[in-house]
C-alpha positions as YAML, in Angstrom:
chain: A
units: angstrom
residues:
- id: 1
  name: UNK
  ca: [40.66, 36.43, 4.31]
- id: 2
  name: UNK
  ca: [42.63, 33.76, 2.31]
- id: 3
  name: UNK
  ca: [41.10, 31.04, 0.62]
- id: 4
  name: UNK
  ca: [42.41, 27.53, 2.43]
- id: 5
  name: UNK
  ca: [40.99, 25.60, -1.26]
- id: 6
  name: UNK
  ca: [43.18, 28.31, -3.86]
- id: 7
  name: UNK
  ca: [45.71, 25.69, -3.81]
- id: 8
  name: UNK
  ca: [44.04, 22.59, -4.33]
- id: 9
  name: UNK
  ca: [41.95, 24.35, -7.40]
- id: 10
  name: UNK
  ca: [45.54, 25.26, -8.76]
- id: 11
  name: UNK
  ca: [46.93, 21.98, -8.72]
- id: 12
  name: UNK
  ca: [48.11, 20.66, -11.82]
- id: 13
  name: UNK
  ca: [49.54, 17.48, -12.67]
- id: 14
  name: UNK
  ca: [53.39, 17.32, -14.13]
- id: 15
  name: UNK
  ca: [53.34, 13.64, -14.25]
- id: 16
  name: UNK
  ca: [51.78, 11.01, -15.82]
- id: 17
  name: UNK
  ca: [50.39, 8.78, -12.33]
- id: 18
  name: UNK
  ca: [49.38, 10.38, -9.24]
- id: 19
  name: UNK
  ca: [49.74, 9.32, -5.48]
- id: 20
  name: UNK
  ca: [47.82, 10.59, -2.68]
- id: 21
  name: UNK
  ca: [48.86, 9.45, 0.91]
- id: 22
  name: UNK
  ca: [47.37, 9.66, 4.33]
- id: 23
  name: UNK
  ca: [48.96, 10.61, 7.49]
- id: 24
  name: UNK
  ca: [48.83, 9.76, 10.96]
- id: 25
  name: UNK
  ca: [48.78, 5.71, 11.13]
- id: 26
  name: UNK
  ca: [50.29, 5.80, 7.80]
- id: 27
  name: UNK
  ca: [53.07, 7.53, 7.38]
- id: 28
  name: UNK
  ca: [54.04, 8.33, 10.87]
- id: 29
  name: UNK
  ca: [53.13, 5.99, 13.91]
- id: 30
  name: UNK
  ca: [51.14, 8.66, 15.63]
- id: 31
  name: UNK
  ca: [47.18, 7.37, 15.79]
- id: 32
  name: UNK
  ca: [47.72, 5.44, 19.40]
- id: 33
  name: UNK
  ca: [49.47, 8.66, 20.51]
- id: 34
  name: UNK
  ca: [47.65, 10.78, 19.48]
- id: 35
  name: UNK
  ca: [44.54, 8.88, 20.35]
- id: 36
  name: UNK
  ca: [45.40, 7.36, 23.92]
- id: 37
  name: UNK
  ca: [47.12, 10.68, 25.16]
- id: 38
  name: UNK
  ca: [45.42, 13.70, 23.14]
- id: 39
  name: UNK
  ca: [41.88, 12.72, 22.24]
- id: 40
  name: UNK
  ca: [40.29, 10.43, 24.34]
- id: 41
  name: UNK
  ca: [41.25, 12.62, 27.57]
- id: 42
  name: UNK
  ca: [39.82, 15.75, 26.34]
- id: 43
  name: UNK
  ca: [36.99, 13.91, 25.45]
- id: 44
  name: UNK
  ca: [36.37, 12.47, 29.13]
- id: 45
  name: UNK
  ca: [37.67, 16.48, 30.06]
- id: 46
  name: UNK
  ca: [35.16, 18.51, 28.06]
- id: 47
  name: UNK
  ca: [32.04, 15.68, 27.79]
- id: 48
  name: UNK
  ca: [31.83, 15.20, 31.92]
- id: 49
  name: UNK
  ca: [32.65, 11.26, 31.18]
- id: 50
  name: UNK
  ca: [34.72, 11.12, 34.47]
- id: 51
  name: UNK
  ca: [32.52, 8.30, 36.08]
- id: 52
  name: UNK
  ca: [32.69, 5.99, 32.66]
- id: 53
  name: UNK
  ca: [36.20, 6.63, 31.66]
- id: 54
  name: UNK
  ca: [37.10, 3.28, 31.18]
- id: 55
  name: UNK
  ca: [33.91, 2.43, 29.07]
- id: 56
  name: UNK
  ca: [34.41, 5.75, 27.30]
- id: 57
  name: UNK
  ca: [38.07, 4.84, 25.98]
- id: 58
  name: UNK
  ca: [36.97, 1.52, 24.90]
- id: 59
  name: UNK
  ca: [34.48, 3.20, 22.99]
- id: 60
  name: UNK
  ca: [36.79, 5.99, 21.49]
- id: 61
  name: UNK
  ca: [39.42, 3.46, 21.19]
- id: 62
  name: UNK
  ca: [37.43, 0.77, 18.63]
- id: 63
  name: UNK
  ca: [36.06, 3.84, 17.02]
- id: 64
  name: UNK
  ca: [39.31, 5.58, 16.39]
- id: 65
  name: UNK
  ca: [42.00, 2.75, 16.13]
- id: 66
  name: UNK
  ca: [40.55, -0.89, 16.40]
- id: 67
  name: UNK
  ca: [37.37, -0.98, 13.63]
- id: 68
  name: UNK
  ca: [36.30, 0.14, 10.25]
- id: 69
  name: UNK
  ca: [35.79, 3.56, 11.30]
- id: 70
  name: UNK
  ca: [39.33, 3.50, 12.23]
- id: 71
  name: UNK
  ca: [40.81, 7.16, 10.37]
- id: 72
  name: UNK
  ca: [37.69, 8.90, 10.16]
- id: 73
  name: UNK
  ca: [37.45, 12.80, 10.94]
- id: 74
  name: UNK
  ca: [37.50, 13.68, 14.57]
- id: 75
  name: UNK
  ca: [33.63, 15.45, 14.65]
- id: 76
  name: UNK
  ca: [32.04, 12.48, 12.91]
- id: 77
  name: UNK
  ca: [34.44, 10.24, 15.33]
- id: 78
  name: UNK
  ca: [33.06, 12.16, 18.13]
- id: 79
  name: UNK
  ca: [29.77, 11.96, 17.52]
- id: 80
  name: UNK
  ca: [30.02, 7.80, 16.52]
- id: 81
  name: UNK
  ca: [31.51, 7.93, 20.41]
- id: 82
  name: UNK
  ca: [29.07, 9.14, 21.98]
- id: 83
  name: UNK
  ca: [26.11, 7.88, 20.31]
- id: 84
  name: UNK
  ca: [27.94, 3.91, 20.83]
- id: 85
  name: UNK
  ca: [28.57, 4.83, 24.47]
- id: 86
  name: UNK
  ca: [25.04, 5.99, 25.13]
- id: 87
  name: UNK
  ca: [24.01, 2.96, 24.58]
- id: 88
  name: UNK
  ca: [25.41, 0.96, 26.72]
- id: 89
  name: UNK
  ca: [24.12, 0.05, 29.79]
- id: 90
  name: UNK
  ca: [26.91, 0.13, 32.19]
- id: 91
  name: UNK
  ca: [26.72, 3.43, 31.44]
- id: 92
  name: UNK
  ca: [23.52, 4.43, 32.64]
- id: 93
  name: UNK
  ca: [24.09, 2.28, 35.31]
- id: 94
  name: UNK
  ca: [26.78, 4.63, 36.68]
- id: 95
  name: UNK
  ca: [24.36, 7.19, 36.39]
- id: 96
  name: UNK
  ca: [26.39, 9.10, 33.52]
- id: 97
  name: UNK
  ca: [24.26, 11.29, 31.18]
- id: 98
  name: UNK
  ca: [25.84, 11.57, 27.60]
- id: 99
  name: UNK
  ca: [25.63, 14.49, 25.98]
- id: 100
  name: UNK
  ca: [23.40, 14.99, 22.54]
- id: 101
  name: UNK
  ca: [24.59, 15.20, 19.30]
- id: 102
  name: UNK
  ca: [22.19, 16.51, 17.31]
- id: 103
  name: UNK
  ca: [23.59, 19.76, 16.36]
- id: 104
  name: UNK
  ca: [27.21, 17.91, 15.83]
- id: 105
  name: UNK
  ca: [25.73, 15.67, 13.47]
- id: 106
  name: UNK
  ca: [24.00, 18.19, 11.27]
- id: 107
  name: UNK
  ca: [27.40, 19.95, 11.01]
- id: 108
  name: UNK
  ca: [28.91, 16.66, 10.07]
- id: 109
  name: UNK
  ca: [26.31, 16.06, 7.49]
- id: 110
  name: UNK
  ca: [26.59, 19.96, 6.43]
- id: 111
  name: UNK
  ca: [28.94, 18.84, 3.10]
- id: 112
  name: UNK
  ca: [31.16, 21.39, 4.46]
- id: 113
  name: UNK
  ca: [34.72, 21.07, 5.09]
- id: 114
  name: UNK
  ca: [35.07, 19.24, 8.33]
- id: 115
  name: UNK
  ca: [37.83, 21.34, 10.48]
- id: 116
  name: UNK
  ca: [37.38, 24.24, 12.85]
- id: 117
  name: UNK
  ca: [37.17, 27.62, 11.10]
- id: 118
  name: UNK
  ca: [34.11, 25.85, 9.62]
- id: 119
  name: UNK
  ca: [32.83, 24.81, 12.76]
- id: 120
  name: UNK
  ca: [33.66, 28.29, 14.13]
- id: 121
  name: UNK
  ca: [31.37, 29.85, 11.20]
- id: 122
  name: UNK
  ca: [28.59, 28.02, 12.03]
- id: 123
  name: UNK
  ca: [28.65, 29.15, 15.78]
- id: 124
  name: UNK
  ca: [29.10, 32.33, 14.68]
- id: 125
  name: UNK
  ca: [25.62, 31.97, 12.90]
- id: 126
  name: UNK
  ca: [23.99, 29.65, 15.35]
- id: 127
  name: UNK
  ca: [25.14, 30.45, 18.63]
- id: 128
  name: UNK
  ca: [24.54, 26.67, 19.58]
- id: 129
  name: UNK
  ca: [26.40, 25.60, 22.50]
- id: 130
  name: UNK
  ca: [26.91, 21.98, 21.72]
- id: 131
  name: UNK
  ca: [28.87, 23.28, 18.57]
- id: 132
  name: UNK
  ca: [30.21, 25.24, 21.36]
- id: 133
  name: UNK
  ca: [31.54, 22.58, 23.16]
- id: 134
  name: UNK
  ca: [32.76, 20.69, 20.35]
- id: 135
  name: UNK
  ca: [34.88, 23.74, 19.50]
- id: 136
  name: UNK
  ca: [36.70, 23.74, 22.62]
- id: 137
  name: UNK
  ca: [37.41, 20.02, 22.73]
- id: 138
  name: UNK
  ca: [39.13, 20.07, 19.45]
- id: 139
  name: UNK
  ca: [41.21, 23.12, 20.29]
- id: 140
  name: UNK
  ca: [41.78, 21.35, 23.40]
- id: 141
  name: UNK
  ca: [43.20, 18.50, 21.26]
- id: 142
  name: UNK
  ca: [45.13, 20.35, 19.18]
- id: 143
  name: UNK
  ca: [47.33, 22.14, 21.91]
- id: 144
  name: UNK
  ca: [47.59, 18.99, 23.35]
- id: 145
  name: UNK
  ca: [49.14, 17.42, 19.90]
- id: 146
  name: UNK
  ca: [51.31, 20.35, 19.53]
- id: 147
  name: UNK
  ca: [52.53, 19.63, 22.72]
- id: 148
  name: UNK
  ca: [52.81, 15.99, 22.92]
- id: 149
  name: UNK
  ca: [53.54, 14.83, 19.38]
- id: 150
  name: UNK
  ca: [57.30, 15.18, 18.08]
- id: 151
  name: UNK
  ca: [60.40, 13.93, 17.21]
- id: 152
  name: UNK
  ca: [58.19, 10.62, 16.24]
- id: 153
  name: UNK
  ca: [59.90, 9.58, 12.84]
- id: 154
  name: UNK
  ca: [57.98, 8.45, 9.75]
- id: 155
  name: UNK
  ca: [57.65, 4.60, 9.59]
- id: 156
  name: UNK
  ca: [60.92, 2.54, 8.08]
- id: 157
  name: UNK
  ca: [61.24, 2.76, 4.15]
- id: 158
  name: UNK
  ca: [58.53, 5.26, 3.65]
- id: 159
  name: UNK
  ca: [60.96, 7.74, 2.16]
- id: 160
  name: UNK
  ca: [61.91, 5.04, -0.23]
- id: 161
  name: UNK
  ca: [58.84, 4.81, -0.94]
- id: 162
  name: UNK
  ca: [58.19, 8.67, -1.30]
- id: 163
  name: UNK
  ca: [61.56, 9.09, -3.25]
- id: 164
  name: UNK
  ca: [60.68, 6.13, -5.88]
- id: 165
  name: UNK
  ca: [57.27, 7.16, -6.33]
- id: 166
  name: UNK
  ca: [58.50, 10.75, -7.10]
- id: 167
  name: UNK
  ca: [60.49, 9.77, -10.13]
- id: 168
  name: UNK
  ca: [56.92, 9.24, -11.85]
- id: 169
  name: UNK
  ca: [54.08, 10.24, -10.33]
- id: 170
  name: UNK
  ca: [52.55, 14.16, -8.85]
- id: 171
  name: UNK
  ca: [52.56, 12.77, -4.75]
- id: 172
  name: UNK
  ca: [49.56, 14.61, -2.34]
- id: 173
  name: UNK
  ca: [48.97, 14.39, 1.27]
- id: 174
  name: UNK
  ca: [45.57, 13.95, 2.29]
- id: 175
  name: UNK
  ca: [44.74, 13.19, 5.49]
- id: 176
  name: UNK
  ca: [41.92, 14.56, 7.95]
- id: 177
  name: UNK
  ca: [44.20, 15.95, 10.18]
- id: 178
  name: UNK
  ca: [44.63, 19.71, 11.12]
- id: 179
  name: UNK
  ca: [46.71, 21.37, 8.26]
- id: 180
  name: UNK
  ca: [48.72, 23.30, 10.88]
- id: 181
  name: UNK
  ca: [49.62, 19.87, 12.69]
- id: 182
  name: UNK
  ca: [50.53, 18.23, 8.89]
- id: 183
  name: UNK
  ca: [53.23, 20.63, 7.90]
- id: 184
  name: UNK
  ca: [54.64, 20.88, 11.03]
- id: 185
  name: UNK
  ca: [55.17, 16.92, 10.98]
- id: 186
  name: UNK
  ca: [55.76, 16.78, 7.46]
- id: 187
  name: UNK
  ca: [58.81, 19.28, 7.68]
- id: 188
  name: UNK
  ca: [60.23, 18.37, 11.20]
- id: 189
  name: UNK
  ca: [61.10, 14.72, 9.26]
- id: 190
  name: UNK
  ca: [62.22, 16.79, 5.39]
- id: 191
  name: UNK
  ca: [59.35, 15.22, 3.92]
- id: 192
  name: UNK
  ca: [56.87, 17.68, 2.62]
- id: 193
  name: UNK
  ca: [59.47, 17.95, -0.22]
- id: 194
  name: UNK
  ca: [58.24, 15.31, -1.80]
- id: 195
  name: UNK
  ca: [54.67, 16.20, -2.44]
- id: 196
  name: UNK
  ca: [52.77, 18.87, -4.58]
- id: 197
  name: UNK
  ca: [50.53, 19.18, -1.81]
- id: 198
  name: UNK
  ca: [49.49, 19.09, 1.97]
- id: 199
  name: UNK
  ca: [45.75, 18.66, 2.08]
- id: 200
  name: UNK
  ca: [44.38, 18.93, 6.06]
- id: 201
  name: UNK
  ca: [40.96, 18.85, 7.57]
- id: 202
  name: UNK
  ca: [40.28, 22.17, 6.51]
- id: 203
  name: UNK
  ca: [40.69, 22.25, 2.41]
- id: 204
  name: UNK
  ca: [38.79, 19.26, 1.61]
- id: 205
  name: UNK
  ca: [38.26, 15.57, 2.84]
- id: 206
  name: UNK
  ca: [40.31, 12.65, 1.22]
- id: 207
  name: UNK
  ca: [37.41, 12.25, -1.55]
- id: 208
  name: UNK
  ca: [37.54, 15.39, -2.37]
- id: 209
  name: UNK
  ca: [41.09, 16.07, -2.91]
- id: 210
  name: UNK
  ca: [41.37, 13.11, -5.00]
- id: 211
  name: UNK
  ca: [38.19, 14.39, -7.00]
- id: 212
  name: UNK
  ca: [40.18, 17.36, -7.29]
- id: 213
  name: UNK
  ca: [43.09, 15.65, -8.52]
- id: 214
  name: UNK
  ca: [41.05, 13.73, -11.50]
- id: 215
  name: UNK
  ca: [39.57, 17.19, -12.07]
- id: 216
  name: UNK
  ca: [42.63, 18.82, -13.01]
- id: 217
  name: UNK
  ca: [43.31, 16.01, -15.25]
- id: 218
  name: UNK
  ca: [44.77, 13.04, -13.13]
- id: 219
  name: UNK
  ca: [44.38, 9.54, -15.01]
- id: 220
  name: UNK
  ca: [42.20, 7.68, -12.31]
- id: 221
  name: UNK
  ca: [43.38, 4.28, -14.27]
- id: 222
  name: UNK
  ca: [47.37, 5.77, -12.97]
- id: 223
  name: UNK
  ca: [45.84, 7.04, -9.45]
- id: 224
  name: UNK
  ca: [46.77, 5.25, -6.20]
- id: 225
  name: UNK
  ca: [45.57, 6.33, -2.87]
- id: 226
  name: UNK
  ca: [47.81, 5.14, -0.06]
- id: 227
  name: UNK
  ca: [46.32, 4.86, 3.63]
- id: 228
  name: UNK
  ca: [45.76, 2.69, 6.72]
- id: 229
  name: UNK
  ca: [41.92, 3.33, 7.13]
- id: 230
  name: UNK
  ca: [38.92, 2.11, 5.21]
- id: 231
  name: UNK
  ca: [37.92, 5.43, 4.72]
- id: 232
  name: UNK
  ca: [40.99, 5.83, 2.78]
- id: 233
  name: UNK
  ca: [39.65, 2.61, 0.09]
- id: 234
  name: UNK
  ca: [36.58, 5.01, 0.23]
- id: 235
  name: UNK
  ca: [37.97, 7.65, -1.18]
- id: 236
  name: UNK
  ca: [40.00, 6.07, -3.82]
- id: 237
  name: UNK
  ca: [37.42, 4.36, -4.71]
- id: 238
  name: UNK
  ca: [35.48, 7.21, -5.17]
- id: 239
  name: UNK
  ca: [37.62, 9.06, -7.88]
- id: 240
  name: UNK
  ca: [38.10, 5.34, -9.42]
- id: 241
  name: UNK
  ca: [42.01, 5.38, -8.00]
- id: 242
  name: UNK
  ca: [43.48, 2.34, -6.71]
- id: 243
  name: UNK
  ca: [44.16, 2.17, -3.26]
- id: 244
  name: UNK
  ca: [47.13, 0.04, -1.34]
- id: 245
  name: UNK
  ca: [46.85, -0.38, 2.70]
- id: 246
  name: UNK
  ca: [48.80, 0.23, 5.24]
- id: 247
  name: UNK
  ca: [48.08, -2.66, 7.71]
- id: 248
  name: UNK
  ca: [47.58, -1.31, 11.29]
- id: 249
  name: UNK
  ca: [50.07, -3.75, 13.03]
- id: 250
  name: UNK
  ca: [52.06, -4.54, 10.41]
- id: 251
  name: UNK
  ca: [53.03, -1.09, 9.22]
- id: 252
  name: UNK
  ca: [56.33, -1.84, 8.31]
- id: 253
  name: UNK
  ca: [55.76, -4.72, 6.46]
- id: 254
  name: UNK
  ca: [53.48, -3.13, 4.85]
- id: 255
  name: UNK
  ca: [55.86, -0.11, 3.40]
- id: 256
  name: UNK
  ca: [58.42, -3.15, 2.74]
- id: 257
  name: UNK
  ca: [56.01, -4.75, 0.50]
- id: 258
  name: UNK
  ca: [54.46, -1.23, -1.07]
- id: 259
  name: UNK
  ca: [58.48, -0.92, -2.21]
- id: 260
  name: UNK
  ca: [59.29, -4.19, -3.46]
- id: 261
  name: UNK
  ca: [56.36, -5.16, -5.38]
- id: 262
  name: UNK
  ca: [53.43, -2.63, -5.00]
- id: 263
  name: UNK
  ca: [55.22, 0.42, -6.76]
- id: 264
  name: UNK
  ca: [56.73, -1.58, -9.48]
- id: 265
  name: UNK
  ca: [53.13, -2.97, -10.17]
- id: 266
  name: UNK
  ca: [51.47, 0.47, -10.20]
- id: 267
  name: UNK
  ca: [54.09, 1.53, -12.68]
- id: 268
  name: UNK
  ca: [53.56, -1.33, -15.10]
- id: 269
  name: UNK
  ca: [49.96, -1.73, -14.79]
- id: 270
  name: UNK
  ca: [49.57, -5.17, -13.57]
- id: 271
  name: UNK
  ca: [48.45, -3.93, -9.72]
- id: 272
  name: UNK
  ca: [44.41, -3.65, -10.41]
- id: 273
  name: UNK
  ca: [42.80, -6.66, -10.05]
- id: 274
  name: UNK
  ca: [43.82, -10.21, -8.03]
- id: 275
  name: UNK
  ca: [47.02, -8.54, -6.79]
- id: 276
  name: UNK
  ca: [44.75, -5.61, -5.46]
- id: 277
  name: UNK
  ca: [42.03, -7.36, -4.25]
- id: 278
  name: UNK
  ca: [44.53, -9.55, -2.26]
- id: 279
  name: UNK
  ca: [45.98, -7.02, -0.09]
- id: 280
  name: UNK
  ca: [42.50, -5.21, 0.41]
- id: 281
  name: UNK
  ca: [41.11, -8.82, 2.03]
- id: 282
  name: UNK
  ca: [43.94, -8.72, 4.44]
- id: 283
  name: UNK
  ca: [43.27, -5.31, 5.30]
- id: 284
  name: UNK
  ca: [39.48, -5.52, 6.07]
- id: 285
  name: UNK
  ca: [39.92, -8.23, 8.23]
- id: 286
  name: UNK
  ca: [42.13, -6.47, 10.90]
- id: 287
  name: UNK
  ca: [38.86, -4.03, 11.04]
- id: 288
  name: UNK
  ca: [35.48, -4.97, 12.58]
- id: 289
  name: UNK
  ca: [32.72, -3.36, 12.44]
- id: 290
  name: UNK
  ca: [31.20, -4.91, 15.47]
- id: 291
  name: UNK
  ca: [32.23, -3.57, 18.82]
- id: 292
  name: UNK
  ca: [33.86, -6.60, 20.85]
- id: 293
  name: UNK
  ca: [31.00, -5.55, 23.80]
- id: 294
  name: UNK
  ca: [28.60, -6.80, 20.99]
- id: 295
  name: UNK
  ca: [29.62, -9.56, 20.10]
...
């Protein structure tokens, strides 16, 4: 059976910074299509939320795109879901019964790599039919992303981006997305040429990989973690790596600025601090954490 880590443990850096970059919302426009037309359906499908389907995309939809949980795996997305929509009253009122989460959430909390052959190993020794379930909704959405999702073209000046960061720094994907569904998107638009790496779902969460990266001696003072999620500042900030956002909304501005000024700080040191701090503010604020039925 081969090892899906064996490559991130061989890593080693040739250059003297390091750049890890998320995926889906960041370098390709793909999280509302993904989202709107892939997840949320299976997850009316599979969790019997027929008679709340409005109320259950709103939920899916802050959780997933629209609040600072935007980016976050799909099983600890999931379960966030349903727990927020069990709450609310209009759906009880409709007489819709929500499904537990229990058994999700321990897997989620589990410290091991969140992706299905995982998940699969742990029915295998539980027999537990909410894991069950789970399993078949994210196979589900993964047929339906192989199905649905192509010939959608990385953002404008991203490979500038990619092609000026290459001429000094060891680049990484790392993204929570299916590894399967990253190369396949990766090397449709000639990019996975440009990184070391493609790190999916299944080899280790963003955190990890960039732990990974320090480990086999990556300078975290010359580390920058690119990525349009605040789970993405998590992670950098994690490994001590600085972290530039990709604005959901303004992604193309975004890159724009990344090339004219962001890269040219990184390189000459003067990005940590005000400049940093600056762009991270802008960032947060396009990211509740209070649902708008809250407030």
């Amino acid at each position: 059976m081969s090892d899906p880590q064996a490559a991130l443990r061989s890593f080693v850096p040739r250059h003297a910074f390091f750049v890890g970059i998320d995926s889906d919302g960041c370098v390709f426009d793909t999280m509302e299509l993904k989202h709107k037309e892939c997840f949320i359906p299976n997850t009316v499908k599979h969790y019997g939320l027929q008679a709340s389907s409005r109320l259950a995309r709103e939920v899916a939809e802050f959780v997933n795109l629209y609040s600072e949980h935007r980016g976050v795996n799909r099983f600890p997305s999931l379960v966030l879901t349903l727990e927020l929509l069990r709450e609310r009253p209009e759906v009880a009122r409709r007489g819709v019964e929500v499904r537990g989460t229990e058994s999700l959430r321990r897997f989620v909390e589990s410290g091991k790599p969140l992706g299905n052959p995982a998940l699969k190993e742990e029915i295998e020794r539980t027999r537990d039919p909410e894991l069950e379930l789970a399993l078949r909704w994210s196979e589900a959405v993964n047929r339906d992303i192989a199905d649905m999702v192509h010939g959608v073209p990385p953002f404008p000046r991203v490979r500038e981006c990619l092609e000026a960061f290459g001429e000094l720094a060891d680049l990484m994907c790392v993204s929570g997305t299916p590894g399967a569904a990253l190369e396949a998107e990766w090397k449709e638009h000639d990019l996975a040429r440009h990184v070391s790496l493609i790190v999916g779902q299944e080899v280790a969460s963003k955190k990890d990989a960039l732990g990974a990266a320090v480990a086999a001696g990556a300078d975290p003072t010359r580390m920058l973690m690119v990525g349009d999620a605040p789970g993405d500042l998590k992670a950098a900030r994690s490994s001590g790596a600085l972290f530039f956002p990709i604005v959901p909304g303004e992604e193309e501005a975004s890159w724009e600025r990344l090339l004219e000024e962001g890269i040219g700080r990184f390189r000459d040191g003067t990005y940590a601090g005000d400049y940093e701090r600056k762009v991270i503010e802008d960032f947060m604020r396009r990211l509740p954490s209070t649902p708008p039925w809250k407030r």
